[in-house]
C-alpha positions in Angstrom: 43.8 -8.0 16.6 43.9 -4.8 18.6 45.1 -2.8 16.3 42.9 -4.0 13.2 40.1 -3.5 16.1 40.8 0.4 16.6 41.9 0.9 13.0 38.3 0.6 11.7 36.8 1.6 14.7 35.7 4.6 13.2 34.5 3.6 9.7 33.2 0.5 10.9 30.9 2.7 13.6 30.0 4.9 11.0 29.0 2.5 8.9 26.6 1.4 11.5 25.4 4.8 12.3 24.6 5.0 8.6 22.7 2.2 8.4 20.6 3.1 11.2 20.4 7.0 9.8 19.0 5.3 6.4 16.2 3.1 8.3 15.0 5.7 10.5 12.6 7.3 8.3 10.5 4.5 8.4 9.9 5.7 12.0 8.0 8.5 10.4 5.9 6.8 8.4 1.9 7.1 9.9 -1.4 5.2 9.5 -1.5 1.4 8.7 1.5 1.2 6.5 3.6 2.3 9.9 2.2 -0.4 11.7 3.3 -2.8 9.2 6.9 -1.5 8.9 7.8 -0.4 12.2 9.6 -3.6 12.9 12.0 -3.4 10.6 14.0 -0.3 11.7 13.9 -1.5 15.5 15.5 -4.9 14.2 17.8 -3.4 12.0 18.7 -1.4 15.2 19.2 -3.7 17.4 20.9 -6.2 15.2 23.6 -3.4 14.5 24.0 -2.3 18.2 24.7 -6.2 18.9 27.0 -6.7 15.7 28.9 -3.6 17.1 29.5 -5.0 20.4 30.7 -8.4 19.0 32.6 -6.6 16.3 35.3 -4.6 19.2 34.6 -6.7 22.4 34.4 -10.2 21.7 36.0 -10.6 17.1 39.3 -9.4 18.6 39.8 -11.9 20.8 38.5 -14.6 18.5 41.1 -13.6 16.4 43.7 -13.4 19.0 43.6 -17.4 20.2 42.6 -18.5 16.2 45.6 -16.9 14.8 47.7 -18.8 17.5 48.8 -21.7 15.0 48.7 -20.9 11.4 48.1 -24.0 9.0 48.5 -24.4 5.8 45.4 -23.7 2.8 44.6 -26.0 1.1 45.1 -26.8 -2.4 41.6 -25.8 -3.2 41.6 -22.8 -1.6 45.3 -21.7 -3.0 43.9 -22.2 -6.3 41.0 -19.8 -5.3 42.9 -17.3 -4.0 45.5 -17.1 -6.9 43.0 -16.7 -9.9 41.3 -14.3 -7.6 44.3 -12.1 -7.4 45.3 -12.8 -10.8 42.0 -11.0 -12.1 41.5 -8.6 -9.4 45.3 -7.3 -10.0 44.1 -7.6 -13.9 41.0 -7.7 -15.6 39.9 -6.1 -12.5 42.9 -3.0 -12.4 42.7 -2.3 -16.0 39.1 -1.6 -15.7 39.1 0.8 -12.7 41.9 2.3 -13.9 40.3 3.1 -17.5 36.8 4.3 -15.6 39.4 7.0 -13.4 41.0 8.1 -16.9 38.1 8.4 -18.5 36.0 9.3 -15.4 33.6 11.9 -16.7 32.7 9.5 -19.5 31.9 6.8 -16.4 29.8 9.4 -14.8 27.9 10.6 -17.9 27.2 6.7 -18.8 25.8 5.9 -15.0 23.6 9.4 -15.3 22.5 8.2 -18.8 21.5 5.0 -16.9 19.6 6.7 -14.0 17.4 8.8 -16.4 16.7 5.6 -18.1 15.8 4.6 -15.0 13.4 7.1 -13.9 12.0 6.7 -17.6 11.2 3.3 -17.2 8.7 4.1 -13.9 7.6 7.6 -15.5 6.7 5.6 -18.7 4.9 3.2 -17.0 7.6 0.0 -18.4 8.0 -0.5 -14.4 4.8 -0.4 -13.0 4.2 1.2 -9.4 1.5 -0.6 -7.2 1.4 1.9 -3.7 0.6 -1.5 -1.9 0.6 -5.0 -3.1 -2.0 -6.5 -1.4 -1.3 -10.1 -0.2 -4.1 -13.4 -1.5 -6.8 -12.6 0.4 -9.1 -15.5 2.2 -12.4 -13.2 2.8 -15.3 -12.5 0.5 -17.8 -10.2 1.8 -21.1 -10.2 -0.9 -23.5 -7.0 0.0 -26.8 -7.5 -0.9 -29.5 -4.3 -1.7 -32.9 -5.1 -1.6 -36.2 -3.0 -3.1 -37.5 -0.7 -0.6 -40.7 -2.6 1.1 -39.3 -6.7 0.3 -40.5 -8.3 2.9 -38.3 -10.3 5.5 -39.2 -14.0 4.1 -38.0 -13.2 0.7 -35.4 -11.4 2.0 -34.4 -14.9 3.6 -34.8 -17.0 0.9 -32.7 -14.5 -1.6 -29.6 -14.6 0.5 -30.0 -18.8 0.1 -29.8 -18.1 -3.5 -27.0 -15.9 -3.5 -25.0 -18.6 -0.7 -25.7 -21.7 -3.1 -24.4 -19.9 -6.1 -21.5 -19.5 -4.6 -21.0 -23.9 -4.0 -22.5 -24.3 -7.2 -19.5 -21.5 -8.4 -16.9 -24.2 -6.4 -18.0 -26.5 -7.8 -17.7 -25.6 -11.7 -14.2 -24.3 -10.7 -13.0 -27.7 -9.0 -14.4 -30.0 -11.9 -13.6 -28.0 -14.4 -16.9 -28.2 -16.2 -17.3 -25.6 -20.0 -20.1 -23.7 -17.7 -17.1 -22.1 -16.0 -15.7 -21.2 -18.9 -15.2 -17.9 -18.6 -13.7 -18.1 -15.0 -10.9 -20.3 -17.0 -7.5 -18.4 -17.6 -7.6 -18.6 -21.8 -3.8 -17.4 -21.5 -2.5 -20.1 -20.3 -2.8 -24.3 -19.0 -5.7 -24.7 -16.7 -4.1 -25.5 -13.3 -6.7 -28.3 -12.2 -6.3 -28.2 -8.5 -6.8 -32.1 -6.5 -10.5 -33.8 -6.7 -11.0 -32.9 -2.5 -10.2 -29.4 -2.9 -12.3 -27.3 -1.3 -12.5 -23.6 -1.7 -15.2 -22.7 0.7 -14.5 -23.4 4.7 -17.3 -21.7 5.7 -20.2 -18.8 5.3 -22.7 -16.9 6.9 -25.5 -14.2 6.2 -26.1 -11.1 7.9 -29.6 -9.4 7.5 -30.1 -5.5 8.5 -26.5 -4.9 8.1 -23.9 -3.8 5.6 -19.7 -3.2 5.4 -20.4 0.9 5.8 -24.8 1.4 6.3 -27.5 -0.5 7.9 -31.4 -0.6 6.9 -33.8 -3.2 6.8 -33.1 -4.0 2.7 -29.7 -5.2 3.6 -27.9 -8.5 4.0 -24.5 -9.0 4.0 -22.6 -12.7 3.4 -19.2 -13.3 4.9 -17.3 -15.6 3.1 -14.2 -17.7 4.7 -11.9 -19.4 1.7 -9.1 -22.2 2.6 -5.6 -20.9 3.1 -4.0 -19.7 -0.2 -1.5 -22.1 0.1 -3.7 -25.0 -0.5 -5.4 -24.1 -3.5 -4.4 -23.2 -6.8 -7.3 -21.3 -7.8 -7.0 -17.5 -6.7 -9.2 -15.1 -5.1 -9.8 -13.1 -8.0 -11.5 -16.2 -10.6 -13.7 -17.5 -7.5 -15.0 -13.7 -7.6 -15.5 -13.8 -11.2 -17.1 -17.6 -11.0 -19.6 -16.0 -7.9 -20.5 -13.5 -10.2 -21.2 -15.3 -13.2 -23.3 -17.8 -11.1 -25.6 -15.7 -9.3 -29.0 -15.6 -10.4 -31.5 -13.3 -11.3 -34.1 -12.5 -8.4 -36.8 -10.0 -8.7 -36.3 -7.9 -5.3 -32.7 -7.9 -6.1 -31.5 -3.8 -6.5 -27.7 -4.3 -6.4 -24.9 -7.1 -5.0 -21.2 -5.9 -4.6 -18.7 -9.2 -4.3 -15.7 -7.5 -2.5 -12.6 -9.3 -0.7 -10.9 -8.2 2.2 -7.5 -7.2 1.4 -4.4 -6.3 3.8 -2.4 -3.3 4.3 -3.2 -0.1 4.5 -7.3 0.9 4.7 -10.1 2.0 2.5 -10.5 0.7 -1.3 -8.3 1.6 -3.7 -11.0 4.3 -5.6 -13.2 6.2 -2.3 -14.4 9.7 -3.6 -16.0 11.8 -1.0 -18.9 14.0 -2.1 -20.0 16.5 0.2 -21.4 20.5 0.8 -24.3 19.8 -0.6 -28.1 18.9 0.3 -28.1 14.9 0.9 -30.7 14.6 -2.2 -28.4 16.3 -4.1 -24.9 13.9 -3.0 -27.1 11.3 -3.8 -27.6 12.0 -7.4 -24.0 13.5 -7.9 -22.8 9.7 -6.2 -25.2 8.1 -8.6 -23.7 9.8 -11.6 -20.4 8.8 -10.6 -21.3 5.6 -10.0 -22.5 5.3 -14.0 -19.2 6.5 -15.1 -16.9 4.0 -13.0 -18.8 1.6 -14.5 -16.6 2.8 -18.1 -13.3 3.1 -16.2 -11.9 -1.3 -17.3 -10.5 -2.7 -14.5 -13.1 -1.1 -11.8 -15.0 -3.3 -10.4 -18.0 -4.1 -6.6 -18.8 0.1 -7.2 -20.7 0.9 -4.4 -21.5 4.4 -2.3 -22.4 4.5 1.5 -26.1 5.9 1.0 -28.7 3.3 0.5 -32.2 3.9 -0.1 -34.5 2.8 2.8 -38.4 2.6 3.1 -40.6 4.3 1.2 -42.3 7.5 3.1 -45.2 9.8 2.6 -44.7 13.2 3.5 -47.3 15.6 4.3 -47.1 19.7 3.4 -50.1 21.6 4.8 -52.1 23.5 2.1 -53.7 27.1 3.0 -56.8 25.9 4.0 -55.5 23.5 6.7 -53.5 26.2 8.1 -56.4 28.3 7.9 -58.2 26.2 10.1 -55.6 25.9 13.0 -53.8 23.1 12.4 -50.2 22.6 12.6 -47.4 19.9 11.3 -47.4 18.7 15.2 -50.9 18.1 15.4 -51.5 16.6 12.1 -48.7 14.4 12.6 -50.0 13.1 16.1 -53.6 12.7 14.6 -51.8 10.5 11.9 -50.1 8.2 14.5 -52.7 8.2 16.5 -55.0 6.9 13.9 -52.7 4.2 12.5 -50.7 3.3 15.2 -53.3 4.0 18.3 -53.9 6.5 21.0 -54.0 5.6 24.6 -57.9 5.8 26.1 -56.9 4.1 29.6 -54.3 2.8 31.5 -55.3 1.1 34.7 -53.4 -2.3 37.2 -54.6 -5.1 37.0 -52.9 -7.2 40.2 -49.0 -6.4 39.8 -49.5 -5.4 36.5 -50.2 -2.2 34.5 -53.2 -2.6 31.5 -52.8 0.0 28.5 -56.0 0.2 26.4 -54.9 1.8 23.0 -57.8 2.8 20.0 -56.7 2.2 16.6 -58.4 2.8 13.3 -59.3 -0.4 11.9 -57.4 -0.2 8.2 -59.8 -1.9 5.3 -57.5 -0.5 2.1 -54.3 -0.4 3.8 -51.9 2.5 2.5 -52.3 5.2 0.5 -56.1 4.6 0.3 -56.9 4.7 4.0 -54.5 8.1 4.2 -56.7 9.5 1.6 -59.9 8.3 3.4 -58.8 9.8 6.5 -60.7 12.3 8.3 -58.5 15.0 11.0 -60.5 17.3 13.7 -59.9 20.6 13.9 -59.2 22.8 16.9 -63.1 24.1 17.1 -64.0 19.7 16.8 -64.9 19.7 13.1 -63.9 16.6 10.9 -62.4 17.8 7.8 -60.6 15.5 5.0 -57.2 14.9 5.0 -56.7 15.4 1.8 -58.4 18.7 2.5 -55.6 19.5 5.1 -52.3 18.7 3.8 -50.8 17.6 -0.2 -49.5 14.0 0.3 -46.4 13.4 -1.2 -44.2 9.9 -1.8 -40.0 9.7 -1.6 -37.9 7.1 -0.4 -35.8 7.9 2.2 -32.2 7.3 3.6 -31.1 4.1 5.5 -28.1 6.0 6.9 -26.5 9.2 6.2 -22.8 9.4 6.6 -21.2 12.7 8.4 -17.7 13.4 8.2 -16.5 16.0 10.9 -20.1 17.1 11.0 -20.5 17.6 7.5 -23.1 15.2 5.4 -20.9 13.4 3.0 -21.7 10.3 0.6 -18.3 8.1 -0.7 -18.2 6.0 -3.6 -15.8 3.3 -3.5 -14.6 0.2 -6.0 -12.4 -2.5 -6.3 -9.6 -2.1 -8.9 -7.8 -5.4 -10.9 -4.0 -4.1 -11.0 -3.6 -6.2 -13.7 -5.6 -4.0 -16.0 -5.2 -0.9 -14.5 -3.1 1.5 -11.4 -5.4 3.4 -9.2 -3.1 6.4 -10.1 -4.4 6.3 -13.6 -8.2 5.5 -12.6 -8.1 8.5 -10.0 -6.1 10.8 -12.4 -8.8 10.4 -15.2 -11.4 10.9 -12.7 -9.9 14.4 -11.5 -9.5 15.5 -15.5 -12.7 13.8 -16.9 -15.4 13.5 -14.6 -15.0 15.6 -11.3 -15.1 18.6 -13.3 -18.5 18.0 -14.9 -20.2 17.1 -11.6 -18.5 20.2 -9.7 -20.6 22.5 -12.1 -23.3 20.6 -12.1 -24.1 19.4 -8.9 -21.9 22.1 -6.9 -20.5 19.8 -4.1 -17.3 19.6 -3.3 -15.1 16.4 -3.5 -11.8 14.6 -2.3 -10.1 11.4 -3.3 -10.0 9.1 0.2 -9.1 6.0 0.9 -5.7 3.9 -0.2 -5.1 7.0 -1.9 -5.4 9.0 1.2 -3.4 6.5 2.3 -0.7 6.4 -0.3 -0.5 10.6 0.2 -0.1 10.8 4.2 2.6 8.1 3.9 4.7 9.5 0.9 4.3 12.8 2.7 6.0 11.0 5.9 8.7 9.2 4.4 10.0 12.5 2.4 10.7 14.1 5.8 12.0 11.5 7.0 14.5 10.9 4.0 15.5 14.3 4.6 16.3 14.1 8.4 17.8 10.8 7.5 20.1 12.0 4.7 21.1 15.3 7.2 22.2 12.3 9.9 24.2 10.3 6.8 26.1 13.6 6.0 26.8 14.9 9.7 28.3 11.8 10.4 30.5 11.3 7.4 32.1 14.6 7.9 33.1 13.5 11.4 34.8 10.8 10.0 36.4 12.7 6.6 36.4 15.7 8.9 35.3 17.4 5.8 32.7 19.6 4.6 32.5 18.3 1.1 33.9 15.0 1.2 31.2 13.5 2.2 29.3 14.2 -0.8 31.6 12.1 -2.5 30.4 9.4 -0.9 26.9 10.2 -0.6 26.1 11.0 -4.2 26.5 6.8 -4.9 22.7 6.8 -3.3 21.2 7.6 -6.2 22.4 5.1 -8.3 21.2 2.6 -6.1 17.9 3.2 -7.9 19.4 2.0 -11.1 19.9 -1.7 -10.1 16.5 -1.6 -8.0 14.1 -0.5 -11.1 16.4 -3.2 -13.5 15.4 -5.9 -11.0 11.6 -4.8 -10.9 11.7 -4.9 -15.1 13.1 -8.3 -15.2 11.3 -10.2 -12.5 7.8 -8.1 -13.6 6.8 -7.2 -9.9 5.7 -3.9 -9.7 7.2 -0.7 -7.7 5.4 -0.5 -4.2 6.6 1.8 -1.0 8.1 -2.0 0.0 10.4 -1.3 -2.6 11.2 2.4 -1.5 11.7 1.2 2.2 14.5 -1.8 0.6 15.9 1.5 -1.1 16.5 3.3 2.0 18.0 -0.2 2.9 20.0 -0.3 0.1 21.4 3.2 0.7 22.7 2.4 4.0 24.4 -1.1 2.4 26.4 1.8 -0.3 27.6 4.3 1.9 29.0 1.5 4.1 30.7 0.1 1.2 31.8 3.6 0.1 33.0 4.7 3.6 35.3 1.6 3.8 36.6 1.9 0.0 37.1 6.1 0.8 39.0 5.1 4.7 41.3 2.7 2.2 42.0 5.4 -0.2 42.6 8.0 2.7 45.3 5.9 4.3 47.5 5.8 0.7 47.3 9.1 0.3 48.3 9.6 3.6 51.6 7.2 3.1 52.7 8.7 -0.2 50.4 7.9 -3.0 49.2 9.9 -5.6 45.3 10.5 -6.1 45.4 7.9 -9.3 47.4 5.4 -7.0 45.2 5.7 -4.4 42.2 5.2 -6.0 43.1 2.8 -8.4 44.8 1.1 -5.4 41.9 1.2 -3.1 39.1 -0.1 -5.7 41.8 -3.0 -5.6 42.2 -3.6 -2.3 38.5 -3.3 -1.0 37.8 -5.4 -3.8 37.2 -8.7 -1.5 35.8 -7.0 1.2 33.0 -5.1 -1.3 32.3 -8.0 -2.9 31.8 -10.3 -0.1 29.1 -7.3 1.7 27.4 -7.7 -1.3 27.3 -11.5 -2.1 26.5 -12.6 1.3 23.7 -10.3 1.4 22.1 -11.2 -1.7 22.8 -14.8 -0.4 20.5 -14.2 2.4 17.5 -12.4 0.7 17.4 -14.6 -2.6 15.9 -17.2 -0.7 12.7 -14.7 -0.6 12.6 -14.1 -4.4 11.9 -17.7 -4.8 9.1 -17.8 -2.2 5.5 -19.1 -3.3 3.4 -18.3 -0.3 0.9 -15.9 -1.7 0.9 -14.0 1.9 4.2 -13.3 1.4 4.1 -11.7 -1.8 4.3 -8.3 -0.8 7.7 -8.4 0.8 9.3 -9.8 -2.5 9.5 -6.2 -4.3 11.7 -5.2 -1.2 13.9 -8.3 -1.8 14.0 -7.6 -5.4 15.1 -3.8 -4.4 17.8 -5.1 -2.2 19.1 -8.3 -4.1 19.7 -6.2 -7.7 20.6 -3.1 -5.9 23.4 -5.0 -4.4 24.1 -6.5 -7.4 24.8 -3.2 -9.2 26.5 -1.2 -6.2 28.9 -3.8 -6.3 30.2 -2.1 -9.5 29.3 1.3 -8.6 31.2 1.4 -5.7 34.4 0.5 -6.8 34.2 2.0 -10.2 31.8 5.8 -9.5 33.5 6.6 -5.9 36.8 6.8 -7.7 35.6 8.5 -10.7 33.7 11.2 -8.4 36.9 11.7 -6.3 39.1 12.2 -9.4 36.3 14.2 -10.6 36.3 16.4 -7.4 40.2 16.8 -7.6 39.7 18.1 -10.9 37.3 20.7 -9.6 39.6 21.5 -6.6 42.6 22.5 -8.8 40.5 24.9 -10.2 38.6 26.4 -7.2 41.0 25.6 -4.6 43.2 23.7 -2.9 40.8 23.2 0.2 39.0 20.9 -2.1 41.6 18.2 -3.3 42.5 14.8 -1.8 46.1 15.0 -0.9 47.8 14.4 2.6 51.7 14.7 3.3 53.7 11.7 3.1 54.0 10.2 6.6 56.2 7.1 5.6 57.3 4.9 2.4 56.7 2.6 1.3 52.8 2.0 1.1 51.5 -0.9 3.5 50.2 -4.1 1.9 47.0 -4.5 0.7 44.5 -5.1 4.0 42.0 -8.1 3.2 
């Protein structure tokens, strides 16, 4: 037990060291998506810290006291063990041994494969989804009113809006032909139980939006029933709200969004800004027409509402002429409509304002126009006289980002039709162009895709840092400069089995699944540095390089094998899981379960082929470069299970 313990002290230890090297990028990773995954590399940390301790201090003397009285296998497991043998010493044997002869031919068939792979994402076969977003149980309906509605009918609208959305449950629980078109035609309705219930709970908001405020806004909060007990998804109650609400006069514009999780911001948020705030306007406005083209874009929206309506005044000539200014008209203006102060006296503890107003008898425009302002020298002159009366509607809000004015459109995008890679690439080839020239302002893409940047940009870093750790520590324990690459160039193949398992199961390629590759990196290179301290050891007692290799694929045969199924034992369980909220963790399983599935082979059949390979280049550019040791001692030791 002691000397098994101190034998793979090193590979064992940097095995873990590995593993830990190949998590830690996820340490670099910012913003939300960092949040989410942080707690992955400090378990995997502290999981392999604790294993280590068991593995030296406390295994050896497990096995000390078990291996005290030997007993006899059973039949059962004597049957195992021979037909394991028999085809690991055959089947098994012949194959690595014909993958060493004909070893370039292996590697040119596994780099045929990994092109393929790369193929299959680049041609869109596999798709790639930056964040899968898990079921989400929040509606949030946004509500634009005409400029001037008044509060009452604001009131009674939002009731309208609210009981389309029961009458909306209630076509999709009975199933009644009205919902129709909320029906999946691909496939079996799914009828979900007669006391369903889709709706918990719901709420309206006036004066207030997700991202502006004005008094022609109302927002509804929607709460749905856990995922998990109903069968009809987020995405057809939408479409049911949507085909159910009605028609109401006052009614500019409703956006039916849900609140996803992950990272923040929608998944299309162009920023418009460097321009006058009229002119954003229109160039959002535009935008906002062409979305509308874009299938799979949907709840299109920008964060600069129209308010009330306003009159401004400009002073003519003659007005300025006669001494006034934009102060003075202004204050006569208020004054007029709103009152000006005569007296203020106290009356016991109180204090009594007396305030003049005009009394109105056209209301609007027509008392403006029959207006009548004094000049500085106390002459009454028209107001129409004075100033040119203008009408605009203004703002409700205007956005500033790092002091800038800046107007974002945002919308929704159904992943089932389209990526927001594609809808965001168009854009910046078909569209942004045209309203560059036209409008001059200035644009960038914000938002998940903002998102998706930052973090990408993070995690290639850390890759790097993490990949400088994996080689460092491998040549401590090859004491090689080289060597370690032999090890180290199984990572990319990883990526073969990962994209296979993504094509057959359908879920798309998300940064889960990158993060399960960096897993699944660690997993090979402690598989390899095992299989390469086996080969080491028979070269180092007499072996050729074909021995060796051959003879080390054979005897890290069991020990591969087992890293691999127990793992994928522990993760399929995952693969199978039906919770909608943990659908976003399953591409990572998926990554990790077919990885594993595939290194199992490319462990003991590429390492061996890339050592004989590297030999080969060694006799030609030096010795310094080949694997051979002096014979210490004959014959070579039995293979070590």
């Amino acid at each position: 037990a002691e000397r098994g313990a101190m034998t793979m002290l090193p590979p064992v230890t940097a095995a873990s060291i590995t593993t830990m090297a190949a998590f830690m990028p996820i340490f670099f990773i910012g913003g939300r998506i960092g949040d989410i995954m942080i707690a992955i590399p400090l378990v995997v940390m502290a999981v392999l810290i604790a294993s280590l301790i068991e593995c030296f201090l406390i295994l050896p003397g497990h096995l000390r006291h078990g291996g005290a009285k030997r007993r006899k296998p059973s039949k059962l497991r004597s049957g195992f063990d021979r037909r394991f043998n028999a085809f690991r010493d055959g089947a098994f044997s012949r194959f690595v041994t014909l993958s060493f002869h004909w070893r370039y031919t292996t590697l040119a068939v596994l780099l045929g494969g990994f092109i393929l792979s790369v193929g299959m994402i680049a041609g869109g076969r596999v798709g790639f989804v930056f964040f899968p977003s898990p079921e989400s149980e929040n509606l949030t309906a946004s509500i634009i009113f005409g400029a001037g509605t008044p509060r009452d009918d604001q009131r009674t609208a939002v009731a309208l809006v609210e009981r389309s959305l029961y009458e909306a449950e209630r076509r999709l629980i009975s199933g009644e032909k009205g919902g129709g078109p909320f029906v999946d035609s691909a496939g079996p309705v799914m009828r979900p139980q007669k006391d369903q219930q889709l709706v918990q709970a719901t709420f309206g908001l006036l004066g207030k939006a997700s991202r502006a405020q004005g008094d022609n806004l109302a927002q509804i909060d929607v709460q749905l029933s856990p995922s998990e007990q109903r069968t009809i998804s987020t995405k057809r109650i939408i479409n049911a709200w949507r085909k159910a609400l009605p028609k109401i006069p006052s009614l500019e514009r409703i956006a039916i969004t849900q609140r996803r999780g992950g990272p923040p911001g929608r998944d299309v948020d162009v920023r418009l800004q460097e321009a006058p705030i009229e002119v954003l306007k229109d160039a959002a406005e535009e935008l906002k027409v062409a979305l509308t083209g874009f299938p799979g874009v949907s709840a299109i929206d920008d964060d600069l509402p129209y308010g009330k309506q306003e009159y401004v005044f400009e002073l003519t000539p003659k007005g300025t002429a006669l001494g006034f200014t934009g102060s003075s008209v202004g204050q006569q203006v208020r004054n007029a409509f709103e009152g000006s102060i005569a007296r203020r006296f106290a009356r016991d503890e109180e204090e009594i304002t007396v305030r003049v107003k005009r009394q109105q008898e056209l209301g609007g425009r027509g008392d403006l126009e029959r207006l009548y302002l004094v000049t500085p020298n106390g002459d009454r002159v028209p107001l129409s006289e004075v100033v040119t009366l203008k009408e605009r509607r203004s703002f409700s809000i205007v956005q500033r980002r790092d002091g800038v004015r800046a107007v974002s459109v945002t919308g929704n995008i159904d992943t089932e039709i389209t990526k927001s890679e594609e809808v965001l690439e168009r854009l910046a080839k078909e569209i942004m162009p045209g309203l560059v020239s036209k409008y001059g302002v200035s644009y960038s893409f914000k938002g998940r895709e903002e998102e998706r940047s930052e973090s990408f940009r993070d995690l290639k870093a850390g890759a790097l840092l993490a990949l400088g750790l994996i080689y460092i520590t491998l040549g401590w324990v090859f004491g090689s400069y080289w060597k370690p690459f032999a090890v180290m160039s199984i990572i990319p193949f990883g990526f073969v089995g990962a994209v296979i398992g993504h094509w057959l199961t359908g879920y798309p390629f998300t940064i889960i699944s990158m993060i399960g590759l960096l897993g699944l990196s660690g997993i090979l290179v402690n598989d390899s540095i095992v299989l390469v301290s086996r080969i080491r050891e028979r070269l180092e007692f007499g072996d050729t390089l074909e021995e060796a290799t051959i003879g080390g694929a054979r005897d890290r045969f069991r020990a591969v094998l087992l890293t691999s199924l127990t793992t994928i034992g522990g993760l399929t369980p995952l693969l199978f899981e039906t919770s909608r909220q943990a659908q976003f963790l399953i591409p990572m399983a998926v990554t990790l379960v077919f990885g594993l599935a595939a290194a199992t082979i490319l462990v003991l059949v590429l390492v061996p082929s890339l050592i004989g390979i590297g030999d080969d280049i060694g006799r030609v550019v030096g010795g310094a470069y080949r694997w051979v040791y002096p014979a210490k001692r004959e014959p070579t030791p039995a293979p070590a299970e």
